[in-house]
Phi, psi and omega in degrees: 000134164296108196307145190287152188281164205293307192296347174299271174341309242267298225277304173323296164343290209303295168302337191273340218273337180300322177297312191277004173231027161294314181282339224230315186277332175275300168333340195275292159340308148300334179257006175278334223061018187255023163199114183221107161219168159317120186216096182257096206291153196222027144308123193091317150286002182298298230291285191343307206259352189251327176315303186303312212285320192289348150260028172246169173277166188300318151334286184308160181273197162165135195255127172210187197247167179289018166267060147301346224283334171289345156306300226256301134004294208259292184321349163112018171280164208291138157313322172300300165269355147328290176283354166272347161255354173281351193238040156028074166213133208309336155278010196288174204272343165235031175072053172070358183280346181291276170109179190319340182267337179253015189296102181224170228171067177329298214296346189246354235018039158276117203259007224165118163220125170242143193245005184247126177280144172077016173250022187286329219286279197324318171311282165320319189296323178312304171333291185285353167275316163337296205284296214281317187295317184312295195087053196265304180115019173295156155231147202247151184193103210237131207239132181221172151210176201321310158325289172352322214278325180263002160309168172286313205285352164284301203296333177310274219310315191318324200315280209306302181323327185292290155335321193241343156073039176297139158285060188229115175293147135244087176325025175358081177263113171286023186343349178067047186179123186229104179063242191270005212231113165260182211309308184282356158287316182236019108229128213279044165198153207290322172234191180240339179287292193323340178286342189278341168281013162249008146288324160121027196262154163300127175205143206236113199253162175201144144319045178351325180280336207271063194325310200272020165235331186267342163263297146024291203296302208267358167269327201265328157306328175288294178315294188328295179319295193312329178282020192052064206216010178097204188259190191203130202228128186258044190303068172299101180290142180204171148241172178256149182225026151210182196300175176301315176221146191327106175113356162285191226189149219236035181293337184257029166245131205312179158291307190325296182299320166288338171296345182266309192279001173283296199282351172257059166299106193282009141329269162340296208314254181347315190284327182303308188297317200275293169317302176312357207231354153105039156256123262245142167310326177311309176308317179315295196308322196281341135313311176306296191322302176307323186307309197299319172292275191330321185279339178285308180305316209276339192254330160281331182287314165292342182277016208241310200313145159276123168305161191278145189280144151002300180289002200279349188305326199275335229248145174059026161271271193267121178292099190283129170229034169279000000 
């Protein structure tokens, strides 16, 4: 496989760490009191979403769950208005009515946060039929996770995709856990990419932890799509490395498993890789260092912010045609 090129890496680094220290600042808050909403923390899974994002064009769409926020984060909506709609305020990406399960952002393209699992992929495939009637050459790239994988609307969605030879990825981040229940508790077969051969579609098992198996991989999905060569179905193994949602609590995962997702963090990994490849710890800390103000300024200016007024209830419902 081909080492990813250094500004790639640079850029992969840049996003995972925005994603992870996005995640690290909202848990900080929530356990301060000084914000209480819904929060589905995505420690341990940033490399997945900074990998994925960091092979798309600025352009392309991408559909995700109401574990987004490293979708929505390393694709680039503004931080500013990123917190302004988890913190239900007028300056937010849907002026504060979505809130964290609902984020959407044309402008970056994230087009869609479904608060229902597995009901994003029919939505993408819409996208991605979209693109293909267009001839725009956006490829849609729709992020789940493994529970998601036994519903009807995956298998549909795969079907049609296939059919019809959609520019369309399906991220799988396989966290090994769909909520409380784990993966060999609700499926009876060893990966979720092996479904892709019965559709006749490409599928990609990968090392979620791993930068020099999971972006390769997800460069290498893109490209397939974007040529018109059909869809792609993508299984990044990962862990989730905090409860299902802020303030859950890890009693129903074995000792054996948390000892395994402590030592596969995939951090460490990526700063070792990032040092092996000849980049100074200054540079590094000093990507953080920047991340962390900007994420400080984007959380006062939204905690500053006027919740959206009273009349906004009537608004972005209904198509006024008086």
């Amino acid at each position: 496989m081909a080492e990813i090129e250094r500004d790639k890496l640079l850029d992969v680094y840049t996003r995972t760490m925005k994603v992870n220290r996005t995640d690290e600042k909202f848990r900080a808050l929530l356990m301060e009191g000084k914000v209480a909403v819904m929060y589905y923390c995505v420690r341990g899974q940033e490399l997945v979403s900074a990998a994925a994002m960091a092979a798309l064009d600025k352009d392309d769409y991408v559909v995700c769950t109401y574990r987004g926020q490293g979708e929505q984060t390393a694709k680039g909506i503004p931080l500013e208005k990123w917190w302004g709609e988890c913190l239900g305020k007028e300056t937010g990406t849907c002026k504060g009515k979505g809130g964290t399960m609902h984020i959407t952002d044309p402008d970056t393209g994230i087009m869609v946060t479904t608060g229902v699992v597995g009901s994003g992929l029919p939505i993408a495939n819409g996208l991605a039929m979209a693109s293909q009637n267009n001839g725009d050459g956006k490829v849609t790239l729709v992020s789940f996770g493994d529970g998601a994988a036994n519903i009807g609307g995956f298998h549909e969605a795969m079907n049609m995709a296939q059919l019809y030879k959609l520019p369309i990825i399906f991220l799988c981040q396989n966290n090994r856990y769909g909520e409380h229940t784990k993966f060999t508790d609700h499926t009876d077969s060893p990966d979720i990419s092996s479904r892709a051969a019965g559709y006749g579609m490409k599928g990609l098992k990968v090392d979620g932890n791993n930068v020099n198996e999971v972006y390769p991989a997800m460069e290498e999905a893109v490209e397939h799509a974007r040529s018109g060569k059909g869809p792609v179905l993508v299984e990044a193994m990962c862990y989730r490395m905090m409860g299902h949602f802020f303030g859950s609590d890890f009693s129903y995962m074995p000792p054996e498993h948390l000892e395994e997702m402590a030592k596969e963090d995939p951090l460490p990994k990526l700063r070792k890789v990032m040092l092996e490849r000849q980049f100074t710890e200054e540079e590094l800390d000093g990507i953080v260092a920047k991340i962390d103000a900007e994420i400080d300024a984007a959380v006062e200016h939204a905690l500053a912010a006027d919740l959206p007024s009273t009349d906004e209830i009537y608004k972005d419902v209904l198509e006024d045609v008086s």
